[in-house]
C-alpha angles and dihedrals in degrees: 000000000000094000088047090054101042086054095056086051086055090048130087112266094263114050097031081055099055092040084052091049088052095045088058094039094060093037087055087051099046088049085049096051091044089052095048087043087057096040091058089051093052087052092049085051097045090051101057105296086281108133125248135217109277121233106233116171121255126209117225119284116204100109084058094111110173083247088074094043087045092057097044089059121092141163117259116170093352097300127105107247143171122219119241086234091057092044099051084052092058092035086049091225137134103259086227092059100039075051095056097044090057096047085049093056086032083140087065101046105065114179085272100074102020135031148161123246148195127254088237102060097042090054083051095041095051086037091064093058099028090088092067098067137338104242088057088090128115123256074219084071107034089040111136124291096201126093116312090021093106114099114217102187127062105264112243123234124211129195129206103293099042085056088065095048087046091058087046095052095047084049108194129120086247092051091052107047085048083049097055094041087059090059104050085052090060090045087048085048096054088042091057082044096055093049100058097031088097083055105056090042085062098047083052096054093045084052093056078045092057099041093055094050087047094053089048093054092049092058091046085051097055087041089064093039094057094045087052086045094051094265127116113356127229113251094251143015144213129205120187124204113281096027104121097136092046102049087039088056083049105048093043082058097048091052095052096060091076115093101185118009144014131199123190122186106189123141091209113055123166133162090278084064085051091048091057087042093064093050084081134118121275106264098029113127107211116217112195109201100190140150124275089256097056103043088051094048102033110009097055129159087255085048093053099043093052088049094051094050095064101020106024135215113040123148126170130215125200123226152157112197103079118093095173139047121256135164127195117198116199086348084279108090134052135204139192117205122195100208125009124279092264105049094049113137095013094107136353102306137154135220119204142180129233158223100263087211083084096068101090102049087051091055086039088063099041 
């Protein structure tokens, strides 16, 4: 105060007049808030030793909108608060004295209206909501960076209810419109909640929706991949005229599904049918089940000899009673062809799989 005062001496009249103005102002003020601080002690004394609100002085209020406040609240373990930073701010208060004042009245703030927490959760907390606007951001966020802006305690947050206490505790008209206006803007806040709440349910349940189909496609996806890579085959199958390539590239896959045996029934076996046969795995035996007028003129004894020696074991069967072309593979799965091996792609012909229940009665018949 005396270097305040010397310095007004040294100044012109006017302006040391008004700086010392101001010095006794705020000095005035400072004596005026210590008094009222004692008093309420020696209230608090005089009552039973039980402390008492303490008077702390509110700046006007009337730029608080429910949009400020709106954008002040966040959600912190599951439960809508407001930061002691952000309330000191509407309250127009200093955050160490609203501090004060509630450590001073602790027997009123249970864990249920008032809490510590960490700086963690409050960055995730004002990150989450930061994304809306800009000015949505806690002061607990864009606080200085000079000297003194560096906060040393965990910051307290209060819900709903600890905000009404709060104003009660700061007792004063100012503390308890801003109050209230807090709290309309909670209720305001469930209200929006509530309302879309239908909506979200909905967008929930087209999200499951959405995961399932995806899932699905997924496995239909992998289902065509492996066929093309020589996996799982398609049911049936179309050739087209003119698609040699195509229906030999089929066929050689086909035949190597089989890991132990392989049974063709074709009336009109040549050596091209010989030539998709030893395409085959290693271990799988090959059983030819043809007519009388093919074995002697393309499976014959020098034929199957040749074939063994490279791709053992193959071993062919005569008969007369089949009309149309099927392969088994393992004695599990059965094919139809439309036209024999050697003649696929040729012209317009189908492959299809079938029910395995029919392979007895073919073995029983060969």
């Amino acid at each position: 105060m005396g270097t305040r005062v010397l310095f007004c001496l040294m100044s012109p009249w006017g302006t040391g007049k008004r700086i010392l103005h101001s010095a006794c102002c705020g000095m005035k003020e400072r004596v005026s808030m210590d008094t009222m601080a004692r008093e309420g002690a020696r209230e608090g004394t005089r009552g039973g030793g039980t402390s008492t609100p303490l008077p702390i002085p509110v700046k006007a209020t009337g730029w608080v909108t429910e949009d400020k406040i709106r954008s002040r609240i966040f959600t912190i373990r599951g439960v809508q608060v407001m930061l002691d930073r952000d309330l000191a701010v509407l309250y127009g208060v200093e955050t160490r004295a609203l501090n004060q004042a509630v450590k001073r009245n602790a027997d009123r703030f249970p864990t249920d209206l008032a809490f510590q927490v960490d700086f963690g959760e409050v960055t995730e907390a004002v990150g989450r909501s930061a994304s809306a606007t800009e000015g949505s951001r806690s002061q607990f966020v864009t606080m200085n960076k000079g000297r003194g802006g560096n906060i040393k305690y965990r910051p307290y947050a209060f819900t709903e209810h600890g905000i009404l206490m709060l104003a009660s505790v700061l007792r004063s008209p100012e503390a308890t419109q801003v109050g209230l206006g807090i709290v309309r803007a909670f209720v305001a806040m469930r209200k929006a909640l509530a309302s879309v709440a239908p909506i979200l349910t909905r967008l929930e349940a087209a999200e499951r929706r959405q995961i399932a189909d995806q899932s699905r496609n997924e496995e239909r996806f992998d289902t065509i991949f492996r066929a093309m890579d020589g996996g799982e085959f398609p049911p049936q199958k179309v050739f087209f005229e003119g698609k040699h390539y195509d229906a030999w590239s089929f066929a050689r896959k086909l035949v190597r599904r089989a890991a132990q045996s392989i049974l063709l029934v074709d009336g009109y076996c040549d050596d091209t049918t010989l030539d998709i046969l030893a395409q085959k795995r290693g271990g799988a035996d090959v059983t030819v089940a043809t007519s009388q007028k093919a074995a002697s003129r393309f499976l014959t004894r020098t034929a199957i000899d040749k074939f063994n020696k490279q791709n053992p074991t193959l071993s062919v069967r005569t008969t007369g009673v089949f009309h149309d072309r099927f392969l088994i593979l393992d004695g599990k799965e059965l094919y139809h062809f439309g036209a024999s091996l050697k003649d696929l792609g040729r012209l317009y012909c189908a492959v299809s799989k079938m029910d395995a229940g029919f392979i007895p009665s073919i073995l029983a018949r060969i």
